[in-house]
C-alpha distance (Angstrom), angle and dihedral (degrees) to the residues before:
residue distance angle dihedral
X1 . . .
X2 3.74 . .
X3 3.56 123.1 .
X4 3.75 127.1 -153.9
X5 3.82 126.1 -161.7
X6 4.27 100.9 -145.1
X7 4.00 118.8 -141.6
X8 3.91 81.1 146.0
X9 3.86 139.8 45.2
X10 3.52 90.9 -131.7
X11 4.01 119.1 88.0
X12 4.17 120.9 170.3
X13 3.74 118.6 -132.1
X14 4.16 86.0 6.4
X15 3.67 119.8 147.9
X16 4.06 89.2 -154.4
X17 4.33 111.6 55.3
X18 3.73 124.6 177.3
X19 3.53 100.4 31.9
X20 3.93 108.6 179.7
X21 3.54 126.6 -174.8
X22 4.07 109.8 -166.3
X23 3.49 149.5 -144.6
X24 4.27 82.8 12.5
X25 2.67 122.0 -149.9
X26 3.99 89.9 18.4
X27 4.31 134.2 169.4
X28 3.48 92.8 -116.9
X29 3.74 129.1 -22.5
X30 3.84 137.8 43.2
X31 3.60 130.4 -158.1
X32 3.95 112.7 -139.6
X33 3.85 114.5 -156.6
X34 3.94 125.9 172.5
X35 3.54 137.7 153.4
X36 3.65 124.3 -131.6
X37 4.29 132.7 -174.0
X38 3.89 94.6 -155.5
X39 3.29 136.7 54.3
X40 3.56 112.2 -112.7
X41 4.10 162.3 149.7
X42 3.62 107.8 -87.3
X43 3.74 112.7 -168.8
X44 4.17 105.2 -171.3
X45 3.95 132.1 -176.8
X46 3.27 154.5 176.4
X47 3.77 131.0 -135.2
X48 3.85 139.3 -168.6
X49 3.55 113.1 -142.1
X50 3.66 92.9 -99.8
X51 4.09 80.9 60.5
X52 3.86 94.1 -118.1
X53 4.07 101.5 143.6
X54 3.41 113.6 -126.6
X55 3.58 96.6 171.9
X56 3.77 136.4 51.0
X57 4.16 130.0 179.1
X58 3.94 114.3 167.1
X59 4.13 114.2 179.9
X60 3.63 143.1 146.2
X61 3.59 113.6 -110.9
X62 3.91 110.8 -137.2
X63 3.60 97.7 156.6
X64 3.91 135.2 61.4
X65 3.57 102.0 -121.0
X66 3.88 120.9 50.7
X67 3.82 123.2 -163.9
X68 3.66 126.6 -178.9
X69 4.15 138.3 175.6
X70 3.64 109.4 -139.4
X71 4.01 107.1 -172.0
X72 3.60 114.3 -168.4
X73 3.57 98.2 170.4
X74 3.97 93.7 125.4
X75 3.86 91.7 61.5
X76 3.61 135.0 82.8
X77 3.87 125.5 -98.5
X78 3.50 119.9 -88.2
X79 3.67 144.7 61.8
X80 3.87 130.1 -15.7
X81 3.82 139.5 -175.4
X82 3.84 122.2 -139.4
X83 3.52 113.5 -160.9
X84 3.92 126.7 -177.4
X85 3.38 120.2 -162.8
X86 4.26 129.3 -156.4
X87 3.60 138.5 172.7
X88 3.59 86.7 -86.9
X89 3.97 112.8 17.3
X90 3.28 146.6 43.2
X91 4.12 117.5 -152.7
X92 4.16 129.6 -170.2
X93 3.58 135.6 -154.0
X94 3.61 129.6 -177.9
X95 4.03 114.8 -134.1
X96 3.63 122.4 -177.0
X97 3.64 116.1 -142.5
X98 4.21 109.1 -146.7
């Protein structure tokens, strides 16, 4: 798989584009938005910075635009690692967690 580390929207040869990760940093929840060509599995988590996962979402992706509420309210401030996992890539975002 190839992984990509995102400080832009914009990957090369990616099957998932526009990737937005909003209000960040936020108090409680984040809105997850992507677009993707293919239909596909899309595993996607959340870490804590000591990479335990405290949360999971696993769906097929039938449609070209993806949006998702993550609510993190429950979990301590800090910082946080979304990861999203296809087939064939595996893509990070930093969140910050207010």
């Amino acid at each position: 798989p190839i992984t990509y580390t995102l400080g832009s929207t914009r990957l090369v040869n990616s099957s998932i584009a526009n990737l937005d990760v909003y209000p960040n940093p936020s108090r409680d929840v984040f809105n997850v938005t992507f677009t993707s060509e293919i239909n596909q599995f899309i595993l996607m988590k959340v870490y804590n910075v000591i990479y335990n996962e405290v949360y999971s979402y696993e769906f097929l992706n039938l449609s070209n635009k993806f949006n998702k509420e993550i609510n993190l309210s429950n979990y301590s401030k800090g910082m946080y690692f979304l990861e999203i996992n296809t087939k064939s890539e595996t893509l990070h975002k930093k969140i910050i967690l207010e």
